[in-house]
C-alpha positions as CSV (number, residue, x, y, z in Angstrom):
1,X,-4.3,10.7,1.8
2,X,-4.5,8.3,4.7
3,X,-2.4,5.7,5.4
4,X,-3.2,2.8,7.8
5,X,-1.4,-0.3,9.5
6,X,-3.3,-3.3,8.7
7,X,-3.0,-6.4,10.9
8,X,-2.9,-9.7,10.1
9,X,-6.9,-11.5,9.3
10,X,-7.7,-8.1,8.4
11,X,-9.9,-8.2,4.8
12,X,-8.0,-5.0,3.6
13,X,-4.9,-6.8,3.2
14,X,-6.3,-9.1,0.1
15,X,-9.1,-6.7,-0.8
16,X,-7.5,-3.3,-1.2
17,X,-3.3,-3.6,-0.2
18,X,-2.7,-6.7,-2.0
19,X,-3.9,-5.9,-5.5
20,X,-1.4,-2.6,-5.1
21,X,1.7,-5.1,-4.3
22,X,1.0,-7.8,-6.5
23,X,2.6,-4.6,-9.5
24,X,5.9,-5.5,-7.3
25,X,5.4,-9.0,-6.3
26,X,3.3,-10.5,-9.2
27,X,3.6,-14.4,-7.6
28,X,1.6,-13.4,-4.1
29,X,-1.7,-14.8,-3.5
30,X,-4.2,-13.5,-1.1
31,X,-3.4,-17.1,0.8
32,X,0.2,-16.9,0.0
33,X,0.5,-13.0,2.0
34,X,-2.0,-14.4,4.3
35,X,1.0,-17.2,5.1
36,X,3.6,-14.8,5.1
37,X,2.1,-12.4,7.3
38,X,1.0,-14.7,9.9
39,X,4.6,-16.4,9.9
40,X,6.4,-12.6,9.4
41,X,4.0,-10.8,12.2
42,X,5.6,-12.4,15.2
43,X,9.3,-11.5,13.7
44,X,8.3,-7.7,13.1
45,X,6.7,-8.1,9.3
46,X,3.8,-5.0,9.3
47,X,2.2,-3.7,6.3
48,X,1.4,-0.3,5.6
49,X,-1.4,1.1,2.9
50,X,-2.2,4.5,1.8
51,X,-5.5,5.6,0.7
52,X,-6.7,8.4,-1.2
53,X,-9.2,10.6,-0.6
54,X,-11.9,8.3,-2.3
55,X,-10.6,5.5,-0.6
56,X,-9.0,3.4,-2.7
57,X,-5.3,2.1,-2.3
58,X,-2.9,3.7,-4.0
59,X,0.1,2.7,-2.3
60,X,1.9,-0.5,-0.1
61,X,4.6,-0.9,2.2
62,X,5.2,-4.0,3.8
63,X,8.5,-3.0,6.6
64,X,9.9,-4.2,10.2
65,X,11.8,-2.8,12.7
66,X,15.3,-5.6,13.4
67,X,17.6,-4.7,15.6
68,X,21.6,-5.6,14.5
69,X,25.3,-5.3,15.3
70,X,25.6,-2.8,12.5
71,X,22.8,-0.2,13.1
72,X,21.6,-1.2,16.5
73,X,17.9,-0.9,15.4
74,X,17.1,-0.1,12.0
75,X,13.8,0.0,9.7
76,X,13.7,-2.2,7.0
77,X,11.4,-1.9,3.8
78,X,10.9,-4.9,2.2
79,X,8.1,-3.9,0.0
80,X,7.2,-0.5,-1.4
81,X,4.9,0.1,-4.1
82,X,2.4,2.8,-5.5
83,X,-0.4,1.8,-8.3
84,X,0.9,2.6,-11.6
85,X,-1.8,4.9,-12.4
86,X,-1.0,7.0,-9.0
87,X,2.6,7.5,-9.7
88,X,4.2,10.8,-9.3
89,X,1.7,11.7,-7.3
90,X,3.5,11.5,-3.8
91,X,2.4,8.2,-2.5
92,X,5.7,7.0,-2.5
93,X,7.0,10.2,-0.5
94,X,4.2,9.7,1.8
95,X,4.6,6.1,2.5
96,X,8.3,6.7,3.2
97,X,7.6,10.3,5.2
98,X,5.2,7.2,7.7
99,X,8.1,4.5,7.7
100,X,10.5,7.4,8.7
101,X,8.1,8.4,11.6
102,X,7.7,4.8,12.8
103,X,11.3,4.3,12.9
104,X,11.7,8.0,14.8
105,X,9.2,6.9,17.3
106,X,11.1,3.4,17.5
107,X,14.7,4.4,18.3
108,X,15.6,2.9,14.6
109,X,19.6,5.0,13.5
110,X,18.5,4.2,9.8
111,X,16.0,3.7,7.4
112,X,16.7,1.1,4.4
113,X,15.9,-0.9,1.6
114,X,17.1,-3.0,-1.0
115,X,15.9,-2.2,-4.4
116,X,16.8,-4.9,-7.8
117,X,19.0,-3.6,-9.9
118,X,16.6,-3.2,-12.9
119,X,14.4,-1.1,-11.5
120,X,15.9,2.4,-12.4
121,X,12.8,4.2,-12.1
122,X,12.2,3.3,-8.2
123,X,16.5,4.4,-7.7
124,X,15.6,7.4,-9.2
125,X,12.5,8.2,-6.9
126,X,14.9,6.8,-4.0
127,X,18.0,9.2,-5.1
128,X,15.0,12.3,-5.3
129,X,14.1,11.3,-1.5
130,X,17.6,11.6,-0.8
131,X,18.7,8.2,0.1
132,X,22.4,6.9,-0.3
133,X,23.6,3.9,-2.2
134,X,25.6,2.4,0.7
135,X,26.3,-1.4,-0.3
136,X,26.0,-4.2,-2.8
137,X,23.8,-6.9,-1.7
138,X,24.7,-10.4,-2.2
139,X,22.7,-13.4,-2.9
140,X,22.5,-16.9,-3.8
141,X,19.2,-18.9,-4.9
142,X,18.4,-22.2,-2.9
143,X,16.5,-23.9,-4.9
């Protein structure tokens, strides 16, 4: 397995990571996480794919690195996802076992992620890869 940063403009991100992410984040277009990423890059947005040894993408991450009064600098995930029919295969550890090195390298004190509340399969996998439930996160829609 190989897993690559991809940049924004590069054809990967549509071709090859976004049809992997859309299984988490069915609404994104290939313009839609062009827009993103070009707004996200400059505040820290990066995405992250995994390959396997055929080369075809098997996993996403889409993370940043923000620095805070309560962790100093942390890594955030905001997107992590393996294809369906690559599951339980250790993409997922993999992707996280790169995020964890990137935030290493960075300085970052923590590693985290939010993950909705009905997905008990991904809290189990997170559990597994021994992360904590530290906190309830809040929201409120703006629509």
């Amino acid at each position: 397995m190989k897993i690559i940063d991809l940049e924004p403009g590069d054809p990967r991100l549509a071709a090859d990571l976004l049809p992997v992410l859309r299984e988490l984040r069915p609404h994104l277009t290939a313009d839609l996480l062009a827009d993103i990423y070009a707004e996200g890059h400059p505040q820290g947005l990066r995405f992250s794919a995994a390959y396997d040894d055929g080369g075809a993408c098997t996993g996403a991450a889409g993370w940043r690195i923000v620095a805070n009064t309560v962790d100093i600098r942390r890594l955030y995930v905001d997107d992590l996802v393996t294809a369906a029919h690559t599951r339980s295969r250790g993409v997922g550890r993999a992707l996280l076992a790169h995020l964890e090195e990137r935030a290493r390298a960075a300085g970052c004190r923590l590693l985290d992620l939010d993950s909705g509340t009905h997905r008990t399969g991904a809290h189990r996998f997170y559990l597994r890869e021994r992360y904590d439930i530290v906190a309830f996160h809040f929201a409120k829609g703006l629509h």
